[in-house]
C-alpha positions, -999 to +999 in steps of 0.1 A: +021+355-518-009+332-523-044+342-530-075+323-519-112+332-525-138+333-497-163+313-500-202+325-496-199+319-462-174+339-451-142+313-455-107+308-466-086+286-474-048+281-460-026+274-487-008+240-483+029+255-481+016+280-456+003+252-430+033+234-436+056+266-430+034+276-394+027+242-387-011+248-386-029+219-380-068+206-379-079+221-347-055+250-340-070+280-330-057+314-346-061+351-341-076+374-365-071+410-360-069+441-385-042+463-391-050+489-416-062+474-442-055+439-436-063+409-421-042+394-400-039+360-395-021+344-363-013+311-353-022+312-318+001+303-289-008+276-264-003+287-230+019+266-205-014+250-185-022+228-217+010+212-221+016+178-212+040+163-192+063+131-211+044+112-194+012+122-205+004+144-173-017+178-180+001+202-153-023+220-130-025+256-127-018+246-087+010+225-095+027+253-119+019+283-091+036+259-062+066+249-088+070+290-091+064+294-050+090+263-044+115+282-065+110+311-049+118+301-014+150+277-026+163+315-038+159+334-014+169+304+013+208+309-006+205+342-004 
């Protein structure tokens, strides 16, 4: 368990070893959400229309529906 101060406006801290362990980096958006009494802090999860390709192509919402579609129809054609 770490403890961190908030600063006078309103921020915190993420301890070192924490970063490290979630892999948080500069940028990174997280979730904040309460449970109880606590603050909950989440690393959010990318979804799959940011990724890049290996070759440095973003995928397309269009080209990841048509990839699903194409799938679809190769299934049910062996059916």
């Amino acid at each position: 368990m770490e403890e961190v101060k908030v600063t006078r406006n309103y921020q915190i801290t993420i301890p070192y070893e924490i970063r490290q362990k979630l892999g948080i980096k500069i940028g990174d958006k997280l979730i904040v959400t309460v449970d109880g009494d606590k603050i909950v802090i989440e690393k959010k999860k990318g979804n799959i229309s940011s990724l890049n390709l290996t070759l440095g192509k973003k995928i397309t919402d269009e080209e990841i529906n048509e990839t699903i579609n194409e799938a679809g129809r190769e299934i049910a054609d062996s059916s």
